[in-house]
C-alpha positions in Angstrom: 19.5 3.8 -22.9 20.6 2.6 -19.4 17.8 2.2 -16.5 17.9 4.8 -14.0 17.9 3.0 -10.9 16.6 5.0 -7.4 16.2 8.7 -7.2 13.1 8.4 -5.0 10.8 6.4 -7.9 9.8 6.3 -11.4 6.7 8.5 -10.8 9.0 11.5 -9.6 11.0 11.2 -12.3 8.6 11.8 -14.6 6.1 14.5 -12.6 9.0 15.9 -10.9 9.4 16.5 -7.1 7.5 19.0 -5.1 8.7 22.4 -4.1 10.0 22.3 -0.6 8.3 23.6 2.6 9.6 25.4 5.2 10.7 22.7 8.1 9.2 23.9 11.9 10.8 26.9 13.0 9.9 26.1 16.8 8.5 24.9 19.5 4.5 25.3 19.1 1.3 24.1 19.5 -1.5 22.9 17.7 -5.2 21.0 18.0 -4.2 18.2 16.4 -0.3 17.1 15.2 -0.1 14.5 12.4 3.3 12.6 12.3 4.1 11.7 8.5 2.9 13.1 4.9 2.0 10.1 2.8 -1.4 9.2 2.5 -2.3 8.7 5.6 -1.3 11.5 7.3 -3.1 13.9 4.2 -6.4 12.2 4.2 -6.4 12.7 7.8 -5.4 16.1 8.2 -7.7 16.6 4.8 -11.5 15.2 5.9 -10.4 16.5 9.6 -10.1 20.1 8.3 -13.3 19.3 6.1 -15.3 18.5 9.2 -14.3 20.7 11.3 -12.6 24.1 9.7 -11.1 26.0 12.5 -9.0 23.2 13.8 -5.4 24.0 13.7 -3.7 21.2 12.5 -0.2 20.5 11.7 1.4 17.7 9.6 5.3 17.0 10.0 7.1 15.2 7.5 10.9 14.2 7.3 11.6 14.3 4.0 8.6 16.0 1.8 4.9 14.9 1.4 5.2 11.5 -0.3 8.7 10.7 -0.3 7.6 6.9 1.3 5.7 4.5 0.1 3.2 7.1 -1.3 4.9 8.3 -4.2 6.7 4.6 -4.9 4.1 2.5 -4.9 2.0 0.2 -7.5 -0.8 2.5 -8.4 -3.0 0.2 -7.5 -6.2 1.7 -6.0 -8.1 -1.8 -5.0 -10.2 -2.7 -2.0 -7.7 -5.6 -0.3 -7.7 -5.1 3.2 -4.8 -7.0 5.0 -6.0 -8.6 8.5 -10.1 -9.3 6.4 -9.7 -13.4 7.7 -8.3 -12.6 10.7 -11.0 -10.1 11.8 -14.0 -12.6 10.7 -12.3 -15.2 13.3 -11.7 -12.6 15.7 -15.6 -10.3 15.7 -17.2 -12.7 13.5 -18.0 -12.6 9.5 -20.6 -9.8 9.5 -17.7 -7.6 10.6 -15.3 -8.5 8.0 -18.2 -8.0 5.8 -18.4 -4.6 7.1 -14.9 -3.6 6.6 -14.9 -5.2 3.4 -18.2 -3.2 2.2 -16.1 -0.2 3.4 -13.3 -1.1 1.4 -15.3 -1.1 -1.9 -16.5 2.0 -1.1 -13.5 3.6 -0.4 -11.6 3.1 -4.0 -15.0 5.3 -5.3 -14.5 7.9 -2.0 -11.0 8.1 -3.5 -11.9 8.9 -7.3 -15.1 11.4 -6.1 -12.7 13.5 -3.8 -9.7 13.5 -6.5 -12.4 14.9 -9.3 -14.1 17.5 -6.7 -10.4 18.3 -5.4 -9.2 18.7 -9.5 -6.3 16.0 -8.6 -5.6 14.7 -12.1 -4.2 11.6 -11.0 -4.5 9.5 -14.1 -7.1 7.5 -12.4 -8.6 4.7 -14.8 -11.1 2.6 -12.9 -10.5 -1.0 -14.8 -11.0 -2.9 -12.1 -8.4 -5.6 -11.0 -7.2 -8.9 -12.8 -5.6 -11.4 -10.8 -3.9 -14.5 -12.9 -3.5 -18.2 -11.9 -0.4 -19.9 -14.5 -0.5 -23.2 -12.5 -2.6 -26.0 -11.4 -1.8 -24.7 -7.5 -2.6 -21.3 -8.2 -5.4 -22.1 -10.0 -6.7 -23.7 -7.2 -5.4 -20.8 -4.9 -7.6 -18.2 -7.2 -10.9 -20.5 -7.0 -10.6 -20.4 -3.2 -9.7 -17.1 -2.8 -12.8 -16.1 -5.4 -15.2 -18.0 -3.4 -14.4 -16.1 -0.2 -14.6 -12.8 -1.5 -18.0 -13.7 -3.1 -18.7 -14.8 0.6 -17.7 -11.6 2.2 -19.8 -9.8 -0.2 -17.9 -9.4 -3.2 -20.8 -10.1 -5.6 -19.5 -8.4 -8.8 -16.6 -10.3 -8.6 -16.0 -12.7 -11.7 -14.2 -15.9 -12.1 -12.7 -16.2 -15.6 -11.3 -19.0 -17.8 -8.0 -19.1 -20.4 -10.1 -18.1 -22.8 -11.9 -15.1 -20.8 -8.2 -13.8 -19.4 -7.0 -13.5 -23.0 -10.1 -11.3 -24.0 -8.8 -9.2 -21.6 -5.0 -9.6 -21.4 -2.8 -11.8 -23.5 -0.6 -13.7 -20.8 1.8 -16.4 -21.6 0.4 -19.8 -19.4 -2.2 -17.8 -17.7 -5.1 -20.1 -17.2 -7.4 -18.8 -15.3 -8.2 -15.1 -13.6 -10.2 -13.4 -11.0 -11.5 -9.7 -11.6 -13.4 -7.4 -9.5 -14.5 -3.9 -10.3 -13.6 -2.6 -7.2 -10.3 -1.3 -8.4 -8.4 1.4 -10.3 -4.9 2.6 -12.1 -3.4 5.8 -11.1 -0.2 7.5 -11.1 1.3 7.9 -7.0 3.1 10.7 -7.0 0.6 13.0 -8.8 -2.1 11.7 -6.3 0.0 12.7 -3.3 1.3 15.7 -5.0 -2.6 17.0 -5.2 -4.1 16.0 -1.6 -0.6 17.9 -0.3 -1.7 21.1 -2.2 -5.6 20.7 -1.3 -4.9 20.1 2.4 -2.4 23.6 2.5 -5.3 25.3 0.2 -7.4 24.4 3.4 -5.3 25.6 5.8 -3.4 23.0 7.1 0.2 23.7 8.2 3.0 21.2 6.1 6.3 21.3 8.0 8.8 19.5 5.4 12.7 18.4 6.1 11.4 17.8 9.9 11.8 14.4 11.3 10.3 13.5 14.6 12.6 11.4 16.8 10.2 10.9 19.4 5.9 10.8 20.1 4.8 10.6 23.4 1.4 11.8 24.9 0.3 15.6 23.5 4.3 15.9 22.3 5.8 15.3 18.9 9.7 15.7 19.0 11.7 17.3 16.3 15.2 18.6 15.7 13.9 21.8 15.0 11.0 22.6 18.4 8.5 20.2 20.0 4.9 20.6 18.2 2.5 20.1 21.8 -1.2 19.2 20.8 -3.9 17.4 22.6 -3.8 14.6 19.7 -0.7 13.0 18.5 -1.2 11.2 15.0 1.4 8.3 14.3 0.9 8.0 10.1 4.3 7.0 9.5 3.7 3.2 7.8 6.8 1.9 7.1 9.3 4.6 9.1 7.5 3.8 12.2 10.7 1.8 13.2 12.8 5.3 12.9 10.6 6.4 16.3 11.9 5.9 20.0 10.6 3.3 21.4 8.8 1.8 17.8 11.8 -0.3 16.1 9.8 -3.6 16.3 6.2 -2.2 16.4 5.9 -2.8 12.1 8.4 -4.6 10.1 9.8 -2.5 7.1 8.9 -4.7 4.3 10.8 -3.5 1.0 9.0 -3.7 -3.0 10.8 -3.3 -5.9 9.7 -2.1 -9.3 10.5 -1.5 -12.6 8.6 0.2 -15.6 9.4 -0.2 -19.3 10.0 2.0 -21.6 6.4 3.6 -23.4 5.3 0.4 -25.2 4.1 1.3 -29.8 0.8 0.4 -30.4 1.7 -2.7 -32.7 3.0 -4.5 -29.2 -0.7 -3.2 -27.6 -2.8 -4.7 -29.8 -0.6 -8.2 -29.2 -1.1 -7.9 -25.6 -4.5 -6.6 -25.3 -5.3 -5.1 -21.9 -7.5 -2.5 -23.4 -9.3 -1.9 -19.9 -6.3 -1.0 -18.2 -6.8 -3.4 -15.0 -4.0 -3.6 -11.9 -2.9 -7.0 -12.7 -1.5 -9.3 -10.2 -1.3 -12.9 -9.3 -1.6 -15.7 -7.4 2.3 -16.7 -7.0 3.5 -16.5 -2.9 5.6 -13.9 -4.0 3.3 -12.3 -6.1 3.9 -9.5 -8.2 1.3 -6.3 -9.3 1.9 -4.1 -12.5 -0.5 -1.7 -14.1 -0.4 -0.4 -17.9 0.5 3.2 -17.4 -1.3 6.7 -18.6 1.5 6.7 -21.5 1.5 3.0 -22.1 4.3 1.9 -20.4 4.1 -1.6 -18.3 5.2 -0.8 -14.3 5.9 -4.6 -12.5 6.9 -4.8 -9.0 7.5 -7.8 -6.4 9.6 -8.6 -3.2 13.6 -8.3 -4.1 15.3 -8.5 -1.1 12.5 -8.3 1.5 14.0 -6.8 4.7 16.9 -5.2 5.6 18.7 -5.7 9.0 17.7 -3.8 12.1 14.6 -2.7 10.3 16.5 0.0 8.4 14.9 1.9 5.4 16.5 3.2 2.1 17.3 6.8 1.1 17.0 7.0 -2.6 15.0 3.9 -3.9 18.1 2.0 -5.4 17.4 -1.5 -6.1 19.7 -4.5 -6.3 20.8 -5.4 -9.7 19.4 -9.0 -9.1 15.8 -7.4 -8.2 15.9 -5.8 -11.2 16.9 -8.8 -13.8 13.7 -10.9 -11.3 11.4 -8.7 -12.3 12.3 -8.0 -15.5 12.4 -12.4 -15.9 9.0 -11.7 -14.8 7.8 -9.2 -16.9 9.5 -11.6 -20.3 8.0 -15.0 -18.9 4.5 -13.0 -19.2 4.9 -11.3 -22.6 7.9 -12.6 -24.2 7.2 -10.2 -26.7 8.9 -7.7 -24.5 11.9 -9.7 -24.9 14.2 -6.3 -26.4 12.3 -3.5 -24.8 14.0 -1.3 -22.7 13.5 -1.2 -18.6 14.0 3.0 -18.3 13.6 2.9 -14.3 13.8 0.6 -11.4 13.1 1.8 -7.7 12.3 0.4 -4.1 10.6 1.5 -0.9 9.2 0.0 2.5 5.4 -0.9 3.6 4.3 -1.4 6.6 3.9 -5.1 8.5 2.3 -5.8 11.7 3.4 -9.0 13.2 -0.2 -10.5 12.2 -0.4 -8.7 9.0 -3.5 -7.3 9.9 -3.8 -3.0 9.5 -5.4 -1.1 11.6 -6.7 2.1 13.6 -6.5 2.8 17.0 -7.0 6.3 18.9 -5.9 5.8 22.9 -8.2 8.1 24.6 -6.1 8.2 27.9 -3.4 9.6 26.2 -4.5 11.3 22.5 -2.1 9.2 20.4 -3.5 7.8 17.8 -2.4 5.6 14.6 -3.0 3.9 11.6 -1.1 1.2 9.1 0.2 -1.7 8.6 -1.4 -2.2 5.4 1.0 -4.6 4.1 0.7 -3.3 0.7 -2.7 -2.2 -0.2 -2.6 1.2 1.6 -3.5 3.2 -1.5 -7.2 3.0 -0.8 -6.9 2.0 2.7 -5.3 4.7 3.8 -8.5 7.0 2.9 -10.7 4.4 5.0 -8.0 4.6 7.9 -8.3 8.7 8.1 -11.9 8.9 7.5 -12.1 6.6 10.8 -9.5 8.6 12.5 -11.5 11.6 11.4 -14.7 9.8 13.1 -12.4 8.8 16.1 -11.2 12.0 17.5 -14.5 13.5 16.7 -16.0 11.2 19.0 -13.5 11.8 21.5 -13.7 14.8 21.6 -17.8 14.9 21.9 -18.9 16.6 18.1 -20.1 12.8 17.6 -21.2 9.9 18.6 -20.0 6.3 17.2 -20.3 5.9 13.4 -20.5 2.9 11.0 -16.5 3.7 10.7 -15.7 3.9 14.6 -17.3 0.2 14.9 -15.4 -1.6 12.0 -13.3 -4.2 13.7 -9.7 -3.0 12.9 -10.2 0.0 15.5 -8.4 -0.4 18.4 -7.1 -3.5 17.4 -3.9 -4.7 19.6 -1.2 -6.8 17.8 2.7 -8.3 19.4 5.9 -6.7 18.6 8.0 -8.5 15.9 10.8 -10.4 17.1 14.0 -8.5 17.8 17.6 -9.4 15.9 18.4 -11.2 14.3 15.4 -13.4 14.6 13.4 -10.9 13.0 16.1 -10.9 9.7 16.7 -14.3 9.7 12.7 -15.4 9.9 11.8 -13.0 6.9 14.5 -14.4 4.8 13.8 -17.7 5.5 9.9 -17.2 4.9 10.6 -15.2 1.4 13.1 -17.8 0.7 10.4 -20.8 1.2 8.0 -18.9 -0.9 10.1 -18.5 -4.2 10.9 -21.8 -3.7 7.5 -23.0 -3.2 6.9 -21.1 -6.2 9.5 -23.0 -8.6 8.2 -26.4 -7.1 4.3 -25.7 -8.0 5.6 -24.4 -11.7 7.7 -28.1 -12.2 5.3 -30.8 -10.1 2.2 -29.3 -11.5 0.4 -30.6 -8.3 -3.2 -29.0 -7.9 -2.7 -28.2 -3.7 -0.6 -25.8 -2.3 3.0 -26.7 -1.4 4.0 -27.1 1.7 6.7 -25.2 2.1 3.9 -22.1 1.4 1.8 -23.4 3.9 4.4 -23.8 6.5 5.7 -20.1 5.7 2.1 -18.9 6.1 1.4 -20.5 9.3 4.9 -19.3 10.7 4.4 -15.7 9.6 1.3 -15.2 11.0 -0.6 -14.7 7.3 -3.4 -16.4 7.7 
């Protein structure tokens, strides 16, 4: 059977896509307006309705509730926060060790308000398995393990060849990193459920509107102006579609693929029995999960960025991605050699110029945002709209600061990207240096990091 390639995302395809809602009729008003209906813009309008009942709060949404990165992603529910380095240099370590604390937290926040909520997600909390194959890696993972034990990540273990394979049987994998503070679940049914909770709530979903334009107390749509005292920016990877906002986050594409539903004789050859997120310690990494119905889903950087920071329509991936990830997939189990690759998709995250998310609310003009999470926006996305939550509470006098308000990606400030073609050629060139990084530290065998990597980092603004 041939691979269906696009048509939103694998997850779709096999839960189906939502119902549509009506787009905004008009012009109207409302306490709060929330621009975008992935994660971010749910949670938000979801623990703001919680707190605070007889708000009237309306969400707007070009496409439907999840058509972005939400309902194309990994699965991976996992307490990475992109910016954590940064933030120790910049409000020292105890506030890294803050945010990361809150990070942790939030993967468990996620599964207690999906089992209160009855979101049957196909949440599996295994934890998550990161994999070193070379001597560079290897020495990658031990440094990157030794952080997060220093930023508080005590549960986190550091696992030998022989340790890995207990867990997951991985062609040249010799070493691995796990921490606890991660789970598998399936996107699309995730965003599917907080979309219906938040309506059950009384939340208004305007779908097939796309706003053109935010300014202070004004969204602009097509269809009518929404005019509210708060403007919420949750748009992640479209924010480039905005007036004004075309180099504010970089539109970083991922491509996946998922296998046909693997027989229980290939299983018990490959192991992975606790059902971690797996990922490893390559520049251009890759993540995958074992799915609900035992299927492998892999996904990596194919062609990272496309000119003028446009986005796709339907998810279709470039033959070439595909046959990368699938090399991927083979070099890892070989096993897999004949199976059958039944879907392949794509979508954009969101990537500030110093890769660091954050959350901001402007209280001189009501706009707020939150984003850039460069990837791991699953879970942080609930962290970013419980501090929004916090934000415009305190704004708005029902509060005073909270633990969330004073993490130190609030208000943080960050430099445009560069425009055209700088900005294509640069991520090109970067992605292009880190593949070939990659294929250097898998022949030379050398134990440091190549230097083409560490150029590409320092160039990027990564670390």
């Amino acid at each position: 059977m041939s691979t269906v390639n696009g048509g939103i995302s694998f997850w779709y395809a096999q839960d189906g896509t939502p119902t549509p809602r009506e787009p905004l009729p008009g012009d109207t008003t409302a306490d709060i307006c929330i621009v975008g209906g992935g994660y971010t813009g749910l949670w938000t309008a979801y623990y703001l309705k919680k707190a605070v009942p007889f708000l009237n709060i309306t969400v707007l949404e070009a496409k439907f509730c999840g058509y972005g990165a939400s309902g194309r992603n990994g699965g991976w529910l996992y307490n990475g926060i992109a910016g954590r380095d940064r933030y120790a240099r910049l409000h020292g370590h105890d506030a890294a060790v803050r945010l990361q604390q809150a990070m942790n937290d939030t993967v468990d926040e996620v599964i207690r308000i999906t089992g209160e909520e009855g979101i049957d997600a196909d949440i599996h909390k295994g934890g998550v398995l990161e994999i070193a194959h070379t001597p560079a890696q290897l020495s990658r993972l031990k440094a990157l393990h030794a952080v997060d034990i220093a930023f508080g990540e005590k549960d986190r273990l550091l696992l030998g060849a022989r340790e890995t394979a207990e867990r997951i049987h991985i062609t040249g994998a010799v070493a691995s990193s796990w921490t606890p503070h991660g789970a598998r679940l399936h996107p699309a049914k995730l965003v599917k459920g907080l979309a219906t909770a938040v309506e059950t709530l009384g939340v208004t979903l305007h779908e097939s509107t796309p706003v053109t334009e935010i300014r202070p107390k004004h969204a602009v749509t097509p269809y009518g102006t929404v005019r509210a005292p708060y403007i919420l920016r949750c748009t992640e990877g479209f924010t480039a579609s905005l007036k004004g906002r075309r180099r504010t986050w970089l539109p970083m594409n991922s491509s996946m693929i998922v296998t046909d539903p693997l027989p229980q004789h290939v299983w018990s050859e490959i192991g992975w029995a606790g059902r971690e997120t797996l990922g490893d310690m390559a520049h251009a990494y890759m993540y995958a999960q074992r799915t609900a119905d035992d299927r492998i889903a892999i996904g990596g950087r194919g062609a990272p960025y496309r000119y003028g920071s446009r986005t796709d329509n339907d998810g279709r991936t470039q033959p070439a991605t595909i046959d990368a990830l699938r090399e991927i997939l083979i070099r890892f189990f070989p096993q897999l050699a004949g199976t059958g690759i039944a879907h392949a998709w794509s979508g954009v995250l969101g990537v500030p110029r110093d890769w660091c998310a954050t959350v901001t609310l402007d209280r001189s003009t009501g706009l707020g945002w939150a984003g850039g999470y460069v990837g791991s926006g699953v879970a942080t996305a609930n962290l970013a709209a419980r501090t929004l939550r916090d934000l415009i509470q305190q704004d708005s006098g029902q509060s005073g600061p909270t633990d969330l308000t004073s993490l130190p990606w609030v208000n943080h400030k960050v430099r445009n990207w560069e425009p055209e073609p700088l900005r294509w050629l640069g991520v090109h060139t970067l992605y292009a240096a880190y593949r070939a990084a990659d294929r250097r530290e898998s022949t030379t065998h050398t134990p440091t990091t190549d230097p083409l990597a560490r150029l590409a980092d320092k160039i990027s603004g990564r670390h």
